[in-house]
DOTOR-26732 format. One record per residue: residue number from 1; residue in three letters; x, y, z of N, C-alpha, C, O in turn. Coordinates in pm, 1 decimal. Example, Ala and Ser with C-alpha at 12.3 -4.5 7.8 and 13.67 -1.06 7.14 Angstrom:
<nodes>
(1; "Ala"; (1319.0; -569.0; 780.0); (1230.0; -450.0; 780.0); (1320.0; -330.0; 780.0); (1423.6; -331.9; 846.5))
(2; "Ser"; (1285.0; -225.0; 708.0); (1367.0; -106.0; 714.0); (1290.0; 3.0; 787.0); (1340.9; 113.8; 803.9))
</nodes>
This chain:
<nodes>
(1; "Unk"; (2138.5; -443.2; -1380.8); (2005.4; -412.3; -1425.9); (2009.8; -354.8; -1566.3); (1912.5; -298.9; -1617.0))
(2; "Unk"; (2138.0; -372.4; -1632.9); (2150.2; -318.0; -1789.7); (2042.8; -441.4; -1887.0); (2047.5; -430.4; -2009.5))
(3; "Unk"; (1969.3; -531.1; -1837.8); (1893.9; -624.8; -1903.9); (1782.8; -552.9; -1939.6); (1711.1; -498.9; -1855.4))
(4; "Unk"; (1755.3; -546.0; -2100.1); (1627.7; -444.2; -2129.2); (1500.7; -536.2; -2090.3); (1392.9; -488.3; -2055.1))
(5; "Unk"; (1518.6; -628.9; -2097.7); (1378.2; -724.1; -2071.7); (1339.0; -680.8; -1917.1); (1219.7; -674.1; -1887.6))
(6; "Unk"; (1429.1; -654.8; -1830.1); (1404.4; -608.3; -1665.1); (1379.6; -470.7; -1672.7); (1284.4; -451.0; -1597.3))
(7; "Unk"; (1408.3; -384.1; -1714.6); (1374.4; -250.8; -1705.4); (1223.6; -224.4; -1820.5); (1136.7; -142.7; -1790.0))
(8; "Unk"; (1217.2; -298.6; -1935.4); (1079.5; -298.0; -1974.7); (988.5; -319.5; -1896.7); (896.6; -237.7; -1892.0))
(9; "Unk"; (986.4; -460.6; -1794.1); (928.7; -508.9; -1684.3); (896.8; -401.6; -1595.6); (796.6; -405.9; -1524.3))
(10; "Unk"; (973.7; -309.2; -1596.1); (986.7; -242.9; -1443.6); (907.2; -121.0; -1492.6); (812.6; -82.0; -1424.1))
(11; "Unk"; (935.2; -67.1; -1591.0); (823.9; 20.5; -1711.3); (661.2; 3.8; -1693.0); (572.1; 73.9; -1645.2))
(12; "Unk"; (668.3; -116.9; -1751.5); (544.2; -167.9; -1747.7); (489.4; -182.3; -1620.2); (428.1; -101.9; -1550.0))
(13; "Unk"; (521.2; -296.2; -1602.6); (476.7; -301.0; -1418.2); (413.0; -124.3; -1329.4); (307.3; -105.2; -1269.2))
(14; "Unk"; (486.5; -61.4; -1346.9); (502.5; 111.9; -1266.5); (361.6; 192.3; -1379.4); (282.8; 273.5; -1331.0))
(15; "Unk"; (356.2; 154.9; -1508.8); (227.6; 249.9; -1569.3); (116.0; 160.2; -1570.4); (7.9; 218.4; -1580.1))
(16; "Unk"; (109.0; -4.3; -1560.9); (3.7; -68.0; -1497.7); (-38.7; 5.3; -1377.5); (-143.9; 66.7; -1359.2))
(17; "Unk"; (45.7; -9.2; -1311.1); (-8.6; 49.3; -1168.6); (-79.9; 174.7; -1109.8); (-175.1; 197.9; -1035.2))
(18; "Unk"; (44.4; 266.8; -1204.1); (-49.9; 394.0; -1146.0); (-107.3; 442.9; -1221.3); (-144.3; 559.6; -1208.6))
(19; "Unk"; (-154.4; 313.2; -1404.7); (-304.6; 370.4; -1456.2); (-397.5; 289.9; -1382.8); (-509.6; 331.5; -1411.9))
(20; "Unk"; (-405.6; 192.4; -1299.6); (-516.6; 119.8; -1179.8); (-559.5; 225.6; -1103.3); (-670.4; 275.3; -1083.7))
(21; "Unk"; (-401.4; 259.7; -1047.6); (-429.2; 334.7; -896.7); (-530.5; 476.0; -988.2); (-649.2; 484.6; -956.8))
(22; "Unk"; (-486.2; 555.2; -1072.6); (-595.6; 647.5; -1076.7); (-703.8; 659.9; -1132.9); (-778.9; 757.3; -1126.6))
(23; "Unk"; (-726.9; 507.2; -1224.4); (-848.9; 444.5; -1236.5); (-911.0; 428.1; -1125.0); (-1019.0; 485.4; -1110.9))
(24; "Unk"; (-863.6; 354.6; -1030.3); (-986.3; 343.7; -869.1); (-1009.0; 470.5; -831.9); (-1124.2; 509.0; -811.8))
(25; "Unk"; (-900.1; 553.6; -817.5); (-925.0; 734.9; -792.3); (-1057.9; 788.4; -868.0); (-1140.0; 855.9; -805.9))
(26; "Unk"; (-1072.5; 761.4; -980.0); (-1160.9; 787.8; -1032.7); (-1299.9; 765.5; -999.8); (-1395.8; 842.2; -1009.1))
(27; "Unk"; (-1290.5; 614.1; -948.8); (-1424.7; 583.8; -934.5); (-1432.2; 595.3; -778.8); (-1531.9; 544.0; -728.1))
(28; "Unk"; (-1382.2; 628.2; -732.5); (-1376.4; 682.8; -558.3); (-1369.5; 553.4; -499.4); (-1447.7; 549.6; -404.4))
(29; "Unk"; (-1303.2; 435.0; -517.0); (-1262.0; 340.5; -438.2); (-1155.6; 312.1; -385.1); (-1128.1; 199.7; -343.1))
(30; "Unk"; (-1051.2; 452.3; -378.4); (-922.4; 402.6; -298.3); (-944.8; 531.9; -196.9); (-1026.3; 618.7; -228.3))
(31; "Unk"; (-864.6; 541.1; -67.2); (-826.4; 645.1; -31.2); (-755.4; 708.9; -41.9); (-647.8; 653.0; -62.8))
(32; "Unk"; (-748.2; 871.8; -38.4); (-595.6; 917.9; -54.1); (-440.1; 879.0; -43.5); (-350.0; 878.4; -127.2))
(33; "Unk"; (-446.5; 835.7; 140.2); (-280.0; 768.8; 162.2); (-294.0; 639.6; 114.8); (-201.7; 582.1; 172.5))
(34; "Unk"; (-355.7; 549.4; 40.0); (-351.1; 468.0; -18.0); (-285.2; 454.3; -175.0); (-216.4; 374.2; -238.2))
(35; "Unk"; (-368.6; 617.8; -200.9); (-330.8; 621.8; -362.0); (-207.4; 692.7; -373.6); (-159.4; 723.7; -482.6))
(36; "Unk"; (-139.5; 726.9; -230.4); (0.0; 819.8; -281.6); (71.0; 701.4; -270.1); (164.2; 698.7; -350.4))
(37; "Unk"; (59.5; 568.6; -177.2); (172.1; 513.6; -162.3); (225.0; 446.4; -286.5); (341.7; 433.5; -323.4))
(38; "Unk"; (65.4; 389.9; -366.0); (113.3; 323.6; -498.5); (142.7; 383.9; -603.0); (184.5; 313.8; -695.1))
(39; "Unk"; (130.0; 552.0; -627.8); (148.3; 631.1; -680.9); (316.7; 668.6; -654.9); (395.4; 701.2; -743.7))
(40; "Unk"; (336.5; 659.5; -561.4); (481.1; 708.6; -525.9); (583.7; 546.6; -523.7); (703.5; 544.3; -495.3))
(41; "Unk"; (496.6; 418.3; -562.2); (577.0; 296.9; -550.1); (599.1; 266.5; -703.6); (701.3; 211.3; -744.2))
(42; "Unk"; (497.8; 305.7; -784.0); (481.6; 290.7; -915.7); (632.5; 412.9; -933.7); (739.7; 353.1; -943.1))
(43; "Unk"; (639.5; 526.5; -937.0); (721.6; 594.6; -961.1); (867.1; 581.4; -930.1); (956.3; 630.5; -999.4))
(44; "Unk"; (886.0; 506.9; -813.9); (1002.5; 495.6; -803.4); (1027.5; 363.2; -919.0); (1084.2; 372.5; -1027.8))
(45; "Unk"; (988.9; 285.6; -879.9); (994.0; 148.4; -1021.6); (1024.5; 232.6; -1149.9); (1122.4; 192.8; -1213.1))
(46; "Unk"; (954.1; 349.9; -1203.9); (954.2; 358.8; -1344.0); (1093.9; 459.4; -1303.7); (1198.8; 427.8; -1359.9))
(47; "Unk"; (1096.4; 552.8; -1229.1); (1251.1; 622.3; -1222.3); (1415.6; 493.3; -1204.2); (1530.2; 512.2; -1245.0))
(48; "Unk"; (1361.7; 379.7; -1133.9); (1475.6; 277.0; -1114.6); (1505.1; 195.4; -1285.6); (1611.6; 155.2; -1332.6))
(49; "Unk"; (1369.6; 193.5; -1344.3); (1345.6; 154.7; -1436.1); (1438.6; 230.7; -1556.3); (1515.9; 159.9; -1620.8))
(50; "Unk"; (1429.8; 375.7; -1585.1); (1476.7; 466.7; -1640.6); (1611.3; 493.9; -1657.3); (1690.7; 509.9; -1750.1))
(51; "Unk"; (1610.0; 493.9; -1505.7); (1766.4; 545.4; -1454.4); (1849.2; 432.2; -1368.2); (1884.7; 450.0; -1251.7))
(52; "Unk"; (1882.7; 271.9; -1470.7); (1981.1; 213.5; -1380.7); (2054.9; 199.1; -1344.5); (2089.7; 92.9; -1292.9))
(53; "Unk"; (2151.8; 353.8; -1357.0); (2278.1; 408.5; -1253.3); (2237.9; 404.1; -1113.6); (2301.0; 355.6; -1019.6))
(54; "Unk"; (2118.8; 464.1; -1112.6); (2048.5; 465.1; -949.5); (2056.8; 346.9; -905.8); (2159.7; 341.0; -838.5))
(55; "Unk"; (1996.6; 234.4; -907.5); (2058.9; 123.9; -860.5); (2181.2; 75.0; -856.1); (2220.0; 18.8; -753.6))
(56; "Unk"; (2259.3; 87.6; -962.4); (2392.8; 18.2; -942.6); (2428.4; 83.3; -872.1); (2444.9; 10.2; -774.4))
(57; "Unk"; (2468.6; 221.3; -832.9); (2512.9; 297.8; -750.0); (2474.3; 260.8; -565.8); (2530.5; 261.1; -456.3))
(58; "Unk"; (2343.6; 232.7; -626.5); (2308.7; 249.9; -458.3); (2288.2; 39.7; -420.0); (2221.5; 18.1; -318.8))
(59; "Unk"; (2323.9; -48.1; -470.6); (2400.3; -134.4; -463.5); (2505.7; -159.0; -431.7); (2548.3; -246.3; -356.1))
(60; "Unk"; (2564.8; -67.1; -499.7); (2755.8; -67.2; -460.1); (2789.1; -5.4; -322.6); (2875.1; -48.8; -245.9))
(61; "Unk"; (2711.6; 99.0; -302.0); (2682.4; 141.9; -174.8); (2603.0; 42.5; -47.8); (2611.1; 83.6; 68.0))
(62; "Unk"; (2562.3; -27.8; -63.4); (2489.2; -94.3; 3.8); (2538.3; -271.4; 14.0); (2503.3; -357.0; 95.2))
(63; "Unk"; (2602.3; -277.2; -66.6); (2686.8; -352.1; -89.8); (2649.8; -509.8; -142.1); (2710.3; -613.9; -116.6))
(64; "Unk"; (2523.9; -488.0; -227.5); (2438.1; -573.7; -283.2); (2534.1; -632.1; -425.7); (2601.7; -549.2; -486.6))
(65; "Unk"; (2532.9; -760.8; -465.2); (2613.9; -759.4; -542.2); (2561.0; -767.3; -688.9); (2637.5; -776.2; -784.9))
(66; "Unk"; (2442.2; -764.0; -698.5); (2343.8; -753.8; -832.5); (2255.7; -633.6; -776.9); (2210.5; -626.5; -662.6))
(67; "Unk"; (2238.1; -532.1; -887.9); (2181.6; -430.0; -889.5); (1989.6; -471.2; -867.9); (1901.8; -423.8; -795.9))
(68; "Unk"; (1992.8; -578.1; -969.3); (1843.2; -645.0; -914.1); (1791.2; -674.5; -835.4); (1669.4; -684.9; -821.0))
(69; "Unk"; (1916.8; -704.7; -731.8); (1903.3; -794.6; -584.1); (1835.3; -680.1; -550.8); (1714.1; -684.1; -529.9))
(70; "Unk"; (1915.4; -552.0; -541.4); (1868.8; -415.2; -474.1); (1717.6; -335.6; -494.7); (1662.5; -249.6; -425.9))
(71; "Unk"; (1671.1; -413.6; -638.4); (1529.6; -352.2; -657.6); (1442.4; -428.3; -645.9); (1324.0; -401.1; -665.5))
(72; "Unk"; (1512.5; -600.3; -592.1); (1413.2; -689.1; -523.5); (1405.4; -633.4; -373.1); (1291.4; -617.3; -329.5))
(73; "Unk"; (1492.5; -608.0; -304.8); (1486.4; -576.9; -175.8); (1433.2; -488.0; -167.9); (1366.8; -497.1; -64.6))
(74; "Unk"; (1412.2; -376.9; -224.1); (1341.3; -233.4; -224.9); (1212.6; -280.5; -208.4); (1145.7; -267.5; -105.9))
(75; "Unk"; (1169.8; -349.8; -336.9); (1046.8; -379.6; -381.0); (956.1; -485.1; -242.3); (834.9; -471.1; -225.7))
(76; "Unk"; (1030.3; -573.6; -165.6); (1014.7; -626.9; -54.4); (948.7; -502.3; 55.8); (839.9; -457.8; 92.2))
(77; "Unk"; (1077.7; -485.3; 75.7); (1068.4; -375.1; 175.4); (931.1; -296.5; 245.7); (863.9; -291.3; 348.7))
(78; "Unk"; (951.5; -209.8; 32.3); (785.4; -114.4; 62.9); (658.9; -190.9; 75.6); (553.1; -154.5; 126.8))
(79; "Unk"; (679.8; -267.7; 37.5); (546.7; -366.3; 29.3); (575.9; -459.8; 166.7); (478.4; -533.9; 178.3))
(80; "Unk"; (660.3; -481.7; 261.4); (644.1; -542.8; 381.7); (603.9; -452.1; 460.6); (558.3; -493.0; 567.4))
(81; "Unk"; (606.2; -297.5; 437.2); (629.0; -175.2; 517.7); (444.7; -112.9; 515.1); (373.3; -64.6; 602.9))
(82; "Unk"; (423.9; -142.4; 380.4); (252.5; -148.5; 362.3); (224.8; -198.3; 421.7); (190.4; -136.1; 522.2))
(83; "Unk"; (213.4; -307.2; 427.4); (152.8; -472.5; 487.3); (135.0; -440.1; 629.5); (27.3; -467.7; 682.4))
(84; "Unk"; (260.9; -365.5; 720.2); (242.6; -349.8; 791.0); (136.6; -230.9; 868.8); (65.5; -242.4; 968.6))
(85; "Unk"; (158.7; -122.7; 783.2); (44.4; -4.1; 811.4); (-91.3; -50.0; 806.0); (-189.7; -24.0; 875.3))
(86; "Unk"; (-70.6; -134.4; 693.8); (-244.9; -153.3; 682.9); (-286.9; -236.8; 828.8); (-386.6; -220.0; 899.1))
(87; "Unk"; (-174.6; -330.8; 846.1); (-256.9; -362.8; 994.9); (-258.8; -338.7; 1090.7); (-314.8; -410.7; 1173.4))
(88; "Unk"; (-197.0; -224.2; 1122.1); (-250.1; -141.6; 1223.7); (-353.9; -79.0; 1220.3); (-427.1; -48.5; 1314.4))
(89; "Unk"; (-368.8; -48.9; 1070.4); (-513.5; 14.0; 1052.9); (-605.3; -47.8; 1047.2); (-704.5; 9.9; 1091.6))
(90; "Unk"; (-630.0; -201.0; 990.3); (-722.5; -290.7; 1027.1); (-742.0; -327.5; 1169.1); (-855.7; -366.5; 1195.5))
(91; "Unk"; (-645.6; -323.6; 1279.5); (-620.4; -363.6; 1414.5); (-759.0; -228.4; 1459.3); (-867.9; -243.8; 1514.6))
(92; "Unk"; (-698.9; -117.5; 1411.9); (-767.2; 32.9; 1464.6); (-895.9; 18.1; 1453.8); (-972.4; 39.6; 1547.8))
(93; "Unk"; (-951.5; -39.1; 1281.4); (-1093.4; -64.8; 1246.7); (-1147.4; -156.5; 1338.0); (-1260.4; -133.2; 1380.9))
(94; "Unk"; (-1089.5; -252.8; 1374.0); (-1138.4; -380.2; 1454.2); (-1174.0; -293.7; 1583.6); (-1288.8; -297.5; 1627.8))
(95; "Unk"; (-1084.4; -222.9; 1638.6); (-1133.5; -217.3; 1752.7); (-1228.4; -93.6; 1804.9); (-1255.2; -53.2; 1918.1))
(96; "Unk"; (-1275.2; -42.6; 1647.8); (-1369.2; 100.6; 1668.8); (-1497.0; -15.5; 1615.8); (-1607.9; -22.1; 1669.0))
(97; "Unk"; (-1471.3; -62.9; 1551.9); (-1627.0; -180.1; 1510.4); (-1634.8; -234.0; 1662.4); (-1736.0; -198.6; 1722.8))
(98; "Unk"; (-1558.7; -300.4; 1720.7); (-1653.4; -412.8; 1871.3); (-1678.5; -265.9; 1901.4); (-1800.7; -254.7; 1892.6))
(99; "Unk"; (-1623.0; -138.5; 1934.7); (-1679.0; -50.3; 2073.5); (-1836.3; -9.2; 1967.7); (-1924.8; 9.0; 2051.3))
(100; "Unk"; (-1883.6; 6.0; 1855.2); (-1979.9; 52.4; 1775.1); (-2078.4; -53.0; 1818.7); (-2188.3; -14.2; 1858.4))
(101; "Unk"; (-2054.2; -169.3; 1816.1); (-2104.3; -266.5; 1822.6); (-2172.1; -293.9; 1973.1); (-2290.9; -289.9; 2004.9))
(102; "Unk"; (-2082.5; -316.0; 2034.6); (-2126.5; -294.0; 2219.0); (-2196.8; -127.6; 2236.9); (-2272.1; -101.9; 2330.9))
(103; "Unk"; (-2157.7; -21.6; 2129.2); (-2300.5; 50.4; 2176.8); (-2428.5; 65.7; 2114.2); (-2529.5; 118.9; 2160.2))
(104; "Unk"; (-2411.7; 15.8; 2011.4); (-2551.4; -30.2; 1934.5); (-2646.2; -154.2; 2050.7); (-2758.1; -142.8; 2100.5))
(105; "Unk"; (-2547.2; -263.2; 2061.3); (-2610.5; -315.2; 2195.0); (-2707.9; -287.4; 2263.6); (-2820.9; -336.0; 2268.1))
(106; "Unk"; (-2627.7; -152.1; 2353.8); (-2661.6; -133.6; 2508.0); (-2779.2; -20.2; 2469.4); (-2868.3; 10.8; 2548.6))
(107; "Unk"; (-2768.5; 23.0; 2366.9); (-2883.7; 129.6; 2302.4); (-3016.2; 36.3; 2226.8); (-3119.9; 90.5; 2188.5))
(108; "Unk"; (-2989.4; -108.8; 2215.3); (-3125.2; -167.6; 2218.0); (-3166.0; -205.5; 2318.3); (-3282.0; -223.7; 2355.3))
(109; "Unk"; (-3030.7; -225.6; 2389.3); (-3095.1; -277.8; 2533.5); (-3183.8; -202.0; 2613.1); (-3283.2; -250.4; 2667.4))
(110; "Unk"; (-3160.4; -122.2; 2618.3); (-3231.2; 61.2; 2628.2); (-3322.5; 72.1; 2607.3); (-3411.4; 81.4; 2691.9))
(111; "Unk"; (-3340.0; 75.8; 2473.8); (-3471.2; 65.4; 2411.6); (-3610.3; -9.0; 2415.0); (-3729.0; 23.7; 2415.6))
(112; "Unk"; (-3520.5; -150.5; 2417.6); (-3640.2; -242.6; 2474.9); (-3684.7; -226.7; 2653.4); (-3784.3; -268.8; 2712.2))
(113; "Unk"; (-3581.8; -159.2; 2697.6); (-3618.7; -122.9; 2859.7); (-3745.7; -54.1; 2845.8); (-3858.3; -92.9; 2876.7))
(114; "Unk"; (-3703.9; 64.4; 2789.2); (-3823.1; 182.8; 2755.9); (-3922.7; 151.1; 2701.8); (-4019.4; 222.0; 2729.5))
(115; "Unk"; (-3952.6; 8.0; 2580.2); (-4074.7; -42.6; 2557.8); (-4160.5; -119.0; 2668.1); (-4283.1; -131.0; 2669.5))
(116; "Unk"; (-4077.0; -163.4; 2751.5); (-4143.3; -221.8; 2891.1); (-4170.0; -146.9; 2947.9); (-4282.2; -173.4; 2990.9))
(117; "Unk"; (-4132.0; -39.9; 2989.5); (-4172.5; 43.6; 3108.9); (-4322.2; 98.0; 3018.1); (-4426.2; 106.6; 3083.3))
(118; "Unk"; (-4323.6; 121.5; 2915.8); (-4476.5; 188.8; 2890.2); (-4551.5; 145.7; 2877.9); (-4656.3; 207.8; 2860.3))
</nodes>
């Protein structure tokens, strides 16, 4: 990862991001654990970016044989590891919307009872 064109990349890429992420902060369109994860994904990029002993090191340890390989796999990883939270949390939304939904229902159903009976 001694290639300056990849660590500019990785620069860039990491202060794109977390000037977005606290641009949406700003305008109140992200949520908190939303804005730490890209806040804390942007940061590691610009620290891997900075410091590419940290990778080679933890390559050699890991036994990756390109230090890049290791900040492609990282970069996989957190972002397969998102992917996955969010759908549990979309799974969670889904299933608090049908129960909202079936009681909005049964509360017109209700309602129109109570317009008949009077």
């Amino acid at each position: 990862m001694d290639q300056p064109i990849i660590r500019l990349c990785l620069i860039i890429g990491s202060l794109i991001t977390a000037g977005f992420i606290l641009r949406r902060v700003r305008l109140a369109k992200v949520q908190i654990e939303d804005t730490i994860f890209w806040l804390a994904f942007s940061l590691i990029l610009l620290v891997l970016a900075i410091f590419p002993g940290i990778a080679y090191w933890a390559s050699t340890l890991l036994g990756f044989i390109s230090p890049i390989n290791f900040v492609y796999i990282l970069i996989i990883f957190l972002l397969l590891a998102k992917q996955f939270f969010m759908s549990i949390r979309i799974s969670q939304m889904d299933s608090k919307l049908r129960i909202l939904a079936e009681r909005i229902a049964l509360n017109e159903e209700k309602v129109e009872r109570d317009k008949l009976d009077l």
